[in-house]
Backbone as CSV, one residue per row, in Angstrom:
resi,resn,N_x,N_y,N_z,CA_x,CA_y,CA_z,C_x,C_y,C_z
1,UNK,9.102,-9.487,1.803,8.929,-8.041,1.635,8.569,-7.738,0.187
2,UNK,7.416,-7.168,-0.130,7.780,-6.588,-1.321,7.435,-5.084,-1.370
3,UNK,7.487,-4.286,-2.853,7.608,-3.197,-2.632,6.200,-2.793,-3.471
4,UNK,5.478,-1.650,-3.482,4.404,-1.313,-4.410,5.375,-0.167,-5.147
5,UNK,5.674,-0.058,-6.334,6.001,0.976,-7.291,4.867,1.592,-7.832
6,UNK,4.558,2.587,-7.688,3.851,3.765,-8.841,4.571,4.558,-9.132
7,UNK,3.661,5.130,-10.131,3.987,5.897,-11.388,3.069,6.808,-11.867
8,UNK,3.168,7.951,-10.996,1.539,8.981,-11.254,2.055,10.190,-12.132
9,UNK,0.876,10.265,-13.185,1.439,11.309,-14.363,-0.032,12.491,-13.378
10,UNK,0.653,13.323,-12.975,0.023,14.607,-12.012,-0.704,15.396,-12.645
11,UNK,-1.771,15.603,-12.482,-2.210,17.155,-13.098,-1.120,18.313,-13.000
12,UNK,-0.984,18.929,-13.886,0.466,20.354,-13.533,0.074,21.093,-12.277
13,UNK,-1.219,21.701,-12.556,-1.929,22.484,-11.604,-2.044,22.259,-10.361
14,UNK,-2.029,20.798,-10.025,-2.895,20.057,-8.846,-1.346,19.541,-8.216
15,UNK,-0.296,19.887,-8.660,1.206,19.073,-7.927,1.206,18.962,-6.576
16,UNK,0.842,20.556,-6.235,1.191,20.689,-4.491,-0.279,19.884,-3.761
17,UNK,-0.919,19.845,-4.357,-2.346,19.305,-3.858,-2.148,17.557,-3.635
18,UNK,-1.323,17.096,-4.777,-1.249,15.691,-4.677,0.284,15.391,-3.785
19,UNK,1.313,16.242,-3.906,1.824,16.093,-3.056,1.808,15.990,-1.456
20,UNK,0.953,17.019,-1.001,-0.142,16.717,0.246,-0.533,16.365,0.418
21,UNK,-1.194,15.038,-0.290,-1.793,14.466,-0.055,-1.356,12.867,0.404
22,UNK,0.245,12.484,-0.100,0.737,11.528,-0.127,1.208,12.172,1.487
23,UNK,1.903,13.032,1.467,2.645,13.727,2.822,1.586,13.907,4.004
24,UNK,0.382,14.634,3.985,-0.162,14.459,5.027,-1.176,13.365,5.155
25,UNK,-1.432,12.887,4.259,-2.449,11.629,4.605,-1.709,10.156,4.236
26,UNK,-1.223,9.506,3.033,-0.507,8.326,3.157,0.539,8.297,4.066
27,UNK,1.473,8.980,4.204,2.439,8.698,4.801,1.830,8.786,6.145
28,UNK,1.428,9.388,6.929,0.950,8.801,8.218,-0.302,7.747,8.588
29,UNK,-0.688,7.700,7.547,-1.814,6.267,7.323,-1.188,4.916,7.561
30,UNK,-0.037,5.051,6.687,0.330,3.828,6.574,1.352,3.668,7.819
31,UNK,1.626,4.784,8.936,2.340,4.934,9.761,1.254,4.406,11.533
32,UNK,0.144,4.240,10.985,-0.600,3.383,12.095,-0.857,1.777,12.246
33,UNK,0.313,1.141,11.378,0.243,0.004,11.517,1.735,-0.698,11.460
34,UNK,1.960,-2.129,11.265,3.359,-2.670,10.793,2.535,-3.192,9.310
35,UNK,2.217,-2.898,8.669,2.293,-3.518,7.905,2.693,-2.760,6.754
36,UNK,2.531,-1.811,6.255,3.536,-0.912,5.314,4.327,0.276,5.483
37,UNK,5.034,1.214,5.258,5.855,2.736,4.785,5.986,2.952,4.130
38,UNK,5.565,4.038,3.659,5.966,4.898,2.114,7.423,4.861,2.131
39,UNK,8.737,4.512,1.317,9.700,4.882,1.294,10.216,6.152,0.478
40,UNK,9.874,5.933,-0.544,10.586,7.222,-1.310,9.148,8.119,-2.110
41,UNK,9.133,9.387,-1.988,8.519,10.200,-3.067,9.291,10.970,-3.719
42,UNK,9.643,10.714,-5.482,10.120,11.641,-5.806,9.814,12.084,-7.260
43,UNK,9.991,13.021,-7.619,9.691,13.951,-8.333,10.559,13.716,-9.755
44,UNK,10.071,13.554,-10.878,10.419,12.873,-12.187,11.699,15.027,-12.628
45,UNK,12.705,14.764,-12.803,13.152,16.028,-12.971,12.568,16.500,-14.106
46,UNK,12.157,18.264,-14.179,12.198,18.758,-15.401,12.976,18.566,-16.232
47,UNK,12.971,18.436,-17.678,13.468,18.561,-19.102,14.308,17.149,-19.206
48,UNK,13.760,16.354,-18.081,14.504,15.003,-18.432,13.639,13.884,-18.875
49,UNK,12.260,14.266,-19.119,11.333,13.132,-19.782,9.502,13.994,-19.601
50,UNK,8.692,13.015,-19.088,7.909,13.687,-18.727,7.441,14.068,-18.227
51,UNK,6.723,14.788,-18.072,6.308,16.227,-17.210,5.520,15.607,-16.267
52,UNK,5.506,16.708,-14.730,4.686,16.006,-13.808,4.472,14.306,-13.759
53,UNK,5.593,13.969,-13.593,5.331,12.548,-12.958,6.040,12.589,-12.030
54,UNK,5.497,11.886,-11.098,6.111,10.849,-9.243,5.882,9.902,-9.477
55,UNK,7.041,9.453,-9.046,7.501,7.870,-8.452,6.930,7.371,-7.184
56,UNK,6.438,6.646,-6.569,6.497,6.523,-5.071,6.721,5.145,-4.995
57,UNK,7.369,4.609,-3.771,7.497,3.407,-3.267,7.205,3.270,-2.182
58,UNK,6.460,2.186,-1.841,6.083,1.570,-1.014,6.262,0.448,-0.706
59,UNK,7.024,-0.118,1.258,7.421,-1.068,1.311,6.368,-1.543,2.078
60,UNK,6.087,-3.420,1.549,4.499,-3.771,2.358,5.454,-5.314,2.597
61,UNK,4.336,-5.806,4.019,5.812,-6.437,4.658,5.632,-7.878,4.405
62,UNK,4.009,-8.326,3.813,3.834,-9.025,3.256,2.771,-9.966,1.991
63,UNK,1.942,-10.578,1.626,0.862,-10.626,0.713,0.127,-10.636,1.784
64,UNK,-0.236,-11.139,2.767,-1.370,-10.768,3.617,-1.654,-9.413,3.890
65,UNK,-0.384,-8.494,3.949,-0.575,-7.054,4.343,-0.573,-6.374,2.970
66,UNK,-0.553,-6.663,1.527,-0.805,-6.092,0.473,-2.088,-6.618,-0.078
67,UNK,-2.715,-7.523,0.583,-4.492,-7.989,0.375,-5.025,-6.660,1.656
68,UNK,-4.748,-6.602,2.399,-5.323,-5.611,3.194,-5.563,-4.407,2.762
69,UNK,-4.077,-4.074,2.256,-3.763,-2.755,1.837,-4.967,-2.449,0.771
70,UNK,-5.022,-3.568,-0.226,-6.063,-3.743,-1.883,-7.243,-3.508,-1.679
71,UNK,-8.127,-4.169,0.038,-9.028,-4.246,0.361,-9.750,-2.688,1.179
72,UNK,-8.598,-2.410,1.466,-9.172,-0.801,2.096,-9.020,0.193,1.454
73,UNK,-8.105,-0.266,-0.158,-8.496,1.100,-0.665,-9.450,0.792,-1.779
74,UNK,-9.957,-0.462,-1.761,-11.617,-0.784,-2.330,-12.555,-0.215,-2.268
75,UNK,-12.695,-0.751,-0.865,-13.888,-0.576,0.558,-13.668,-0.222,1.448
76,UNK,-12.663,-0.112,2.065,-12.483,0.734,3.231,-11.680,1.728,3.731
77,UNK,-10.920,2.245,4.662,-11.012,3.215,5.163,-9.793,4.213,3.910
78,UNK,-9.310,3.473,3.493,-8.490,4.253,2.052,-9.137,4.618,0.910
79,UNK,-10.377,4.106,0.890,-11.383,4.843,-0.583,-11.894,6.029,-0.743
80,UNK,-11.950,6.776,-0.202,-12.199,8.167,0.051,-11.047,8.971,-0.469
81,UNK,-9.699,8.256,0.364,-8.591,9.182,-0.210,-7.821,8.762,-1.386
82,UNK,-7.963,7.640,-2.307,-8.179,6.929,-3.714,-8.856,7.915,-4.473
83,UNK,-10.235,7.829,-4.127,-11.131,8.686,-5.082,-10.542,10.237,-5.172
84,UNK,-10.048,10.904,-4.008,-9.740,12.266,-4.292,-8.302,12.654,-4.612
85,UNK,-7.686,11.428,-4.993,-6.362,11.579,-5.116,-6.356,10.942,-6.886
86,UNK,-7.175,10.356,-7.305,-7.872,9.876,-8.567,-8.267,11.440,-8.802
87,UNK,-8.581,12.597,-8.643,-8.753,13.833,-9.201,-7.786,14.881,-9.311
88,UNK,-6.441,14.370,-9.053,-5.042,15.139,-8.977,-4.279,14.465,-9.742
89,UNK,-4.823,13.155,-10.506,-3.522,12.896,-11.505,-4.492,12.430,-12.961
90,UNK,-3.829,12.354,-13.722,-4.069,11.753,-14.720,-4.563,10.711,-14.743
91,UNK,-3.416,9.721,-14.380,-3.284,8.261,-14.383,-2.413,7.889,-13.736
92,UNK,-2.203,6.611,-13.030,-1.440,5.938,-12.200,-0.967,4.740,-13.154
93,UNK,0.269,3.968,-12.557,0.813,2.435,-12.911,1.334,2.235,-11.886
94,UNK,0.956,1.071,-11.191,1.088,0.435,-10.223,2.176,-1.206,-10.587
95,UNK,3.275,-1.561,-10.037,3.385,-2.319,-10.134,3.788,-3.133,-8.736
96,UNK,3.793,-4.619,-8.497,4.206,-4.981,-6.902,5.148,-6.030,-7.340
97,UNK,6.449,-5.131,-6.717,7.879,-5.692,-7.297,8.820,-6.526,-6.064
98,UNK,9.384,-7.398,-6.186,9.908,-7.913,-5.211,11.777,-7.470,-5.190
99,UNK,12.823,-8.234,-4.059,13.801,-8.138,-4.654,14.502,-8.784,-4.783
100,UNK,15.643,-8.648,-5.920,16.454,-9.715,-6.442,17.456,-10.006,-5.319
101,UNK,17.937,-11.361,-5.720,18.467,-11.852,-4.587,19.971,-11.371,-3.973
102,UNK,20.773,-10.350,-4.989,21.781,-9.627,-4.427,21.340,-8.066,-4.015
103,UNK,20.137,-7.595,-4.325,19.843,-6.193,-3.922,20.069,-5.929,-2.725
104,UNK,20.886,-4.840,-2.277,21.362,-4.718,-1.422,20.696,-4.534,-0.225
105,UNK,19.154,-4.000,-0.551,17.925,-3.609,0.651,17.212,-5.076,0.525
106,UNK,16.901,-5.915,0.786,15.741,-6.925,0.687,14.724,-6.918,1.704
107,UNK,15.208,-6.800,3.324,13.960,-5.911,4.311,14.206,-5.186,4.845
108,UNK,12.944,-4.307,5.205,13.597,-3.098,5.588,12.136,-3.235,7.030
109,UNK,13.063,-2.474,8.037,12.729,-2.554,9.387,11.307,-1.441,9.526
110,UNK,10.054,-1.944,9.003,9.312,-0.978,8.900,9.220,0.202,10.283
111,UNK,9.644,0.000,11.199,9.330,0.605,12.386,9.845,1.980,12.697
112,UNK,11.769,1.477,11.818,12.207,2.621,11.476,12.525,3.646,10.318
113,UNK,11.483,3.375,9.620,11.273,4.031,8.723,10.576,5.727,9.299
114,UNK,10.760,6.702,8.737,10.969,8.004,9.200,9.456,8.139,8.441
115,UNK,7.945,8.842,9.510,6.896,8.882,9.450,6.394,10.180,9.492
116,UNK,7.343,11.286,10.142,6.844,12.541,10.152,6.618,13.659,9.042
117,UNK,7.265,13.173,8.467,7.501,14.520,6.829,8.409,15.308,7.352
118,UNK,9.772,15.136,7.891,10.930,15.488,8.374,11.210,16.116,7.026
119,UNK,12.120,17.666,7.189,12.441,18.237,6.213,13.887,17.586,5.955
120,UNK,13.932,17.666,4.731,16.130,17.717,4.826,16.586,17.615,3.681
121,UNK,17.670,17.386,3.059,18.177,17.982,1.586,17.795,17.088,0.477
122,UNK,17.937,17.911,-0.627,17.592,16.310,-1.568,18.580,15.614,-2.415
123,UNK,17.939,14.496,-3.377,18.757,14.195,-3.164,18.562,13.102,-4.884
124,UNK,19.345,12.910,-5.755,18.562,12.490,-7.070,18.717,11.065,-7.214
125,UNK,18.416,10.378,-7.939,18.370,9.112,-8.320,18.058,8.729,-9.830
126,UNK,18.866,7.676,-9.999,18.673,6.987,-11.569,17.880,5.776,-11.338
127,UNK,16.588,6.099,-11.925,16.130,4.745,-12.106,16.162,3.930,-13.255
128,UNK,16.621,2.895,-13.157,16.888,2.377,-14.899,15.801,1.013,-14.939
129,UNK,15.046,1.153,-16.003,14.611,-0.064,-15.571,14.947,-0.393,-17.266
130,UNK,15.288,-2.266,-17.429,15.578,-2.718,-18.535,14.458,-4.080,-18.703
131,UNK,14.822,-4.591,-19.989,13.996,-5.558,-20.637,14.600,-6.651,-20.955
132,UNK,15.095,-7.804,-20.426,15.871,-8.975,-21.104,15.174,-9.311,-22.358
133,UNK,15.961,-9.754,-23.360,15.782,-10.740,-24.225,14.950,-11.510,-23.156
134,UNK,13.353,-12.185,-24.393,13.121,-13.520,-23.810,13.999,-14.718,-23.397
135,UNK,13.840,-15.257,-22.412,14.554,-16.613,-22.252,16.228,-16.354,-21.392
136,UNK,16.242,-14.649,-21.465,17.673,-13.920,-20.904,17.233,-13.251,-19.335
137,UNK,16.241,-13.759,-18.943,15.984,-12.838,-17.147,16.537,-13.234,-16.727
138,UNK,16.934,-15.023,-16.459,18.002,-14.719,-15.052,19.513,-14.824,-15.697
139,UNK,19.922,-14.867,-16.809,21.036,-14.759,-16.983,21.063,-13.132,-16.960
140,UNK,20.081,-12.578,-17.524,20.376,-10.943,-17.156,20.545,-10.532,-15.074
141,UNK,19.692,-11.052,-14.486,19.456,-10.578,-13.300,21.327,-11.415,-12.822
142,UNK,21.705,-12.094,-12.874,23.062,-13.069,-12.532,24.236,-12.016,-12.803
143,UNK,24.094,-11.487,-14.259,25.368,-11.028,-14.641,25.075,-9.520,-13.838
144,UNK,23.635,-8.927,-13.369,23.878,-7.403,-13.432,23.897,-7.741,-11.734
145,UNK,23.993,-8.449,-10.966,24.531,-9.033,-9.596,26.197,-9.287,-9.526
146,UNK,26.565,-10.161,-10.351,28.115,-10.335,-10.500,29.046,-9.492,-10.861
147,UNK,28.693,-8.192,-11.772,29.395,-7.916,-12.917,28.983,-6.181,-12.613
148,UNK,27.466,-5.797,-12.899,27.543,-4.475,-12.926,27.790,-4.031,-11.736
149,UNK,26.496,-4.629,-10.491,26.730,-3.759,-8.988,28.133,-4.090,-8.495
150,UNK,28.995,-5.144,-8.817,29.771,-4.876,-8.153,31.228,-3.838,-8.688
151,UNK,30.524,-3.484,-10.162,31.726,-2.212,-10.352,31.570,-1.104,-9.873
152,UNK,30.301,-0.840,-8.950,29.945,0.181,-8.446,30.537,0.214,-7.136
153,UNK,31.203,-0.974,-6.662,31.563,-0.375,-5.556,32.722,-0.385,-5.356
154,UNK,33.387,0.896,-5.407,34.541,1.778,-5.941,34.550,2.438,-4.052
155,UNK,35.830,3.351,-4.188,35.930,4.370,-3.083,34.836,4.934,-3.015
156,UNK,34.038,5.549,-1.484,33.066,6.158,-1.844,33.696,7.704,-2.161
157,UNK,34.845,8.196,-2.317,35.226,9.496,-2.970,34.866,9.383,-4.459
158,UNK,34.966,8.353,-4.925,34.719,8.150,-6.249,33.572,7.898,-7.126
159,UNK,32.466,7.488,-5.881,31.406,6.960,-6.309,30.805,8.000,-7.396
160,UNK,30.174,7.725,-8.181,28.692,8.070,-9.335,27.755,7.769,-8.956
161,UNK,27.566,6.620,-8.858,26.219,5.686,-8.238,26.426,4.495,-7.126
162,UNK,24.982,4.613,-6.866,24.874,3.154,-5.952,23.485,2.644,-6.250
163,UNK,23.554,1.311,-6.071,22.147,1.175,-6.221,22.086,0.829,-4.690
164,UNK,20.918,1.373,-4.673,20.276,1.201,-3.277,18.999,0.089,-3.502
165,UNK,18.507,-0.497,-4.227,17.371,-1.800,-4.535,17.487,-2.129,-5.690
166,UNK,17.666,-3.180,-5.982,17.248,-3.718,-7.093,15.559,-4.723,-7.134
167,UNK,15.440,-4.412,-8.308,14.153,-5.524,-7.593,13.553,-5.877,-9.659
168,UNK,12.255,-6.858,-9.352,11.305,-7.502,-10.348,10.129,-7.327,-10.231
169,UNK,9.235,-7.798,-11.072,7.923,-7.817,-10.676,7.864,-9.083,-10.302
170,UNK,6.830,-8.967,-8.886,6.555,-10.551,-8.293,5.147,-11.104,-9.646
171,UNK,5.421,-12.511,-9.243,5.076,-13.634,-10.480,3.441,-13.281,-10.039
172,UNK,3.099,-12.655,-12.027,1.911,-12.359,-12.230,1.658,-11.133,-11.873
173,UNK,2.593,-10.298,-11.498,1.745,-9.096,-11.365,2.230,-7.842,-12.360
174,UNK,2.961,-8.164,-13.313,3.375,-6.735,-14.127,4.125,-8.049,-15.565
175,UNK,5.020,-7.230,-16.503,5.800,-7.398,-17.637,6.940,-8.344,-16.938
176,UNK,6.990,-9.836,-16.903,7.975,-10.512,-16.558,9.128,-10.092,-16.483
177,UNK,9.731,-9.607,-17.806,11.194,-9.879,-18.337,11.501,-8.310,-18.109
178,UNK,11.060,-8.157,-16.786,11.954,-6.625,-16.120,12.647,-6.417,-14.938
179,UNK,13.330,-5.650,-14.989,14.340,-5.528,-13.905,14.687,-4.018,-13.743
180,UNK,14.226,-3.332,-12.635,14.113,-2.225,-12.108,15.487,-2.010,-10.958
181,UNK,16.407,-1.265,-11.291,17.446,-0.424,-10.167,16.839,0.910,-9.698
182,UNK,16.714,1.121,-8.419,16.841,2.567,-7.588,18.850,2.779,-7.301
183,UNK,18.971,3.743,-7.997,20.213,4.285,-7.713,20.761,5.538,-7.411
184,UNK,21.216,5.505,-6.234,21.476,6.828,-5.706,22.412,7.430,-6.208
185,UNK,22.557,8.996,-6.472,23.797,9.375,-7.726,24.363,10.506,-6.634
186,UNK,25.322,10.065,-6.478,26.552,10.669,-5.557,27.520,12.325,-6.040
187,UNK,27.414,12.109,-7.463,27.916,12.881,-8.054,27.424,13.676,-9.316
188,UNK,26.921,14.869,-8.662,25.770,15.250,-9.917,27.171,15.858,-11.193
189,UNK,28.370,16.406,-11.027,29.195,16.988,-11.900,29.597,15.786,-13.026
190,UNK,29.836,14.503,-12.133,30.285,13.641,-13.255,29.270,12.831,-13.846
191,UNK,27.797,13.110,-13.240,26.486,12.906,-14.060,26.350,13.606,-15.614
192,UNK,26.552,14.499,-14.976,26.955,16.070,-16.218,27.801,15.484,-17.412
193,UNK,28.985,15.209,-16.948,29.713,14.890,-17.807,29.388,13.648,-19.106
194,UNK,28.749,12.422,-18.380,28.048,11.167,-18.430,27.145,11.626,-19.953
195,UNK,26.503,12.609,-19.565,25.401,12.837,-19.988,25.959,14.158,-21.557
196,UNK,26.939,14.119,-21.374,27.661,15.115,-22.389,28.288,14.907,-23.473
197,UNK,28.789,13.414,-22.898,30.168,12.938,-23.529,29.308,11.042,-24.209
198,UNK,30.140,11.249,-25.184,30.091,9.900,-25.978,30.672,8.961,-25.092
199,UNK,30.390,7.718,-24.658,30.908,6.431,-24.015,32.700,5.819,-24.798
200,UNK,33.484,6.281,-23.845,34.961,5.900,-24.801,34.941,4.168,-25.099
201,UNK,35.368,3.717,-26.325,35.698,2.881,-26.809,35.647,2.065,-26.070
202,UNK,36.865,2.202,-25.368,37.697,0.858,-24.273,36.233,1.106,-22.995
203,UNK,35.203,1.425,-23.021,34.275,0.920,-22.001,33.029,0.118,-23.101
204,UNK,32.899,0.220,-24.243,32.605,-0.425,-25.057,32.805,-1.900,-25.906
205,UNK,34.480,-2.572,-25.247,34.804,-3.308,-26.178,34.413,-4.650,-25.364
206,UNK,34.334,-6.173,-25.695,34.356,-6.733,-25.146,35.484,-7.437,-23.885
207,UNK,34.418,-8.050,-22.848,34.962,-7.452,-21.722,34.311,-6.608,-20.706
208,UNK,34.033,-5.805,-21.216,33.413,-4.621,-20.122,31.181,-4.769,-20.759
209,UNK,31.313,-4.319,-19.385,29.206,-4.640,-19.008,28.748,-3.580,-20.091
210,UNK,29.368,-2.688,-20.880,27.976,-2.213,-21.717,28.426,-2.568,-23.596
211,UNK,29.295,-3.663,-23.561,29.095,-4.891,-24.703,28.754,-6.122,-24.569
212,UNK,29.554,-6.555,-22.664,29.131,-7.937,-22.941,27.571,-8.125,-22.236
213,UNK,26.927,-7.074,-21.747,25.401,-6.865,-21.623,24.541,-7.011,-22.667
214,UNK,24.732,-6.994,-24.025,24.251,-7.256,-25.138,23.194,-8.021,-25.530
215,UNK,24.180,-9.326,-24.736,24.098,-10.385,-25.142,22.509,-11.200,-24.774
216,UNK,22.122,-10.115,-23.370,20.903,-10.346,-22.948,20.111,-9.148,-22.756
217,UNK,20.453,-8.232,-22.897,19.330,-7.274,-22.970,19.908,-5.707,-23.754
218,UNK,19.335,-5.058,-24.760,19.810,-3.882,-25.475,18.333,-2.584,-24.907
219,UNK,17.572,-3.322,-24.518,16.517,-1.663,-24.190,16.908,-1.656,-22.671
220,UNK,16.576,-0.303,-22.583,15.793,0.387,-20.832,15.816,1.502,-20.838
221,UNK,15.102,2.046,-20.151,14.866,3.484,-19.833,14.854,3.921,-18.560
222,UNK,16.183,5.317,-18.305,16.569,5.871,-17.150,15.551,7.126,-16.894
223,UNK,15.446,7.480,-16.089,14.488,8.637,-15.080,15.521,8.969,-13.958
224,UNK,15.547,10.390,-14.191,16.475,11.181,-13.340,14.876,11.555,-12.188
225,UNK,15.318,10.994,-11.068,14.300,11.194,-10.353,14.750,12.237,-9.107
226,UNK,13.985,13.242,-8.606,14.734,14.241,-7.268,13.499,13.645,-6.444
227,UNK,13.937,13.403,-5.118,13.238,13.251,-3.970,12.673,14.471,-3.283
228,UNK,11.311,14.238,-2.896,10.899,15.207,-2.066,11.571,15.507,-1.017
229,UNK,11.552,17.080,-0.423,12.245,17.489,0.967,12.019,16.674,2.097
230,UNK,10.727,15.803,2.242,10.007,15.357,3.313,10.071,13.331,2.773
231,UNK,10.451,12.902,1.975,10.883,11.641,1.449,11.503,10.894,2.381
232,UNK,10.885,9.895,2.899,11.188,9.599,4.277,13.137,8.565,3.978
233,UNK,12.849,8.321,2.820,14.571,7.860,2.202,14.667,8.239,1.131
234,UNK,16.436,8.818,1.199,16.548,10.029,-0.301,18.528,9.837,-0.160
């Protein structure tokens, strides 16, 4: 399985235009075959980075069905809606990410994946993606399997987060030494708080994942992402 990640910086003007366009034409495009589903569209939040950007993911079920996918929106029956969807954004980044070997999604049952543009609530997400030290990917990908996801799983009364995928870029196709979480945030009040308050000491000292994480990786950058109403997973 792997997944296609983009990253479209939108015209402001053109939002609802490109949003329609993923909603009434990809998402049921890719709903006439087994070989891919749009999973998530969502919407980069205001005043939390930059403006007009979407996320989208896409699950493709294998390299034969992501040569297909490459080939029709070349030459065939997807180039038409490439080119006019190439006039609603800026720019795109594409990356084709696989997943790590404790992520909790690794396949997903394309069949039942939800194809209609079903309305229903939304719903936010942290995406964090980080950078190992060279020579630190799989000791980074090991410890944030052993150590971080599993402090996440707490009562779900308690939860903050979950990650719902973890994943990489498959070999050769993006920045090696990365590692991308989709995480679902359970609790927007103690997000609030998160986001207010200085990190106390005693979660700082060694011992605990945001000192002894250090040791292999100090960058990444989070995106408060909201899912569309019609986001076939949110």
């Amino acid at each position: 399985m792997l997944f296609l990640h983009e990253t479209h910086k939108v015209i402001g003007a053109k939002e609802d235009e490109f949003e329609a366009a993923y909603r009434d034409q990809w998402l049921p495009t890719m709903a006439k075959s087994d070989d891919a589903r749009l999973l998530w569209y969502a919407n980069h939040a205001h005043g939390s980075g930059m403006s007009y950007q979407v996320v989208t993911i896409t699950a493709v079920a294998d390299g034969r069905a992501w040569e297909d996918l490459a080939h029709r929106a070349r030459t065939g029956d997807l180039q038409a809606w490439m080119r006019e969807v190439d006039t609603l954004r800026h720019e795109v980044e594409g990356k084709m990410l696989m997943p790590l070997p404790w992520s909790p999604m690794q396949e997903v049952d394309l069949a039942t994946v939800p194809v209609d543009g079903r309305d229903h609530e939304l719903s936010m997400y942290m995406e964090d993606t980080m950078w190992p030290y060279d020579g630190k990917l799989q000791d980074y990908i090991d410890a944030c399997g052993s150590v971080y996801s599993k402090s996440l799983k707490v009562d779900p009364s308690e939860r903050l987060i979950s990650i719902q995928l973890a994943l990489q870029p498959a070999l050769g196709s993006s920045v090696r030494n990365e590692v991308t979480l989709m995480q679902k945030i359970h609790d927007a009040g103690r997000l609030q708080h998160l986001l207010m308050s200085e990190i106390p000491l005693e979660m700082r000292k060694p011992g605990t994942w945001m000192h002894d994480a250090l040791a292999v990786r100090d960058q990444w950058e989070s995106k408060l992402l909201r899912t569309s109403a019609w986001s076939p997973l949110y």
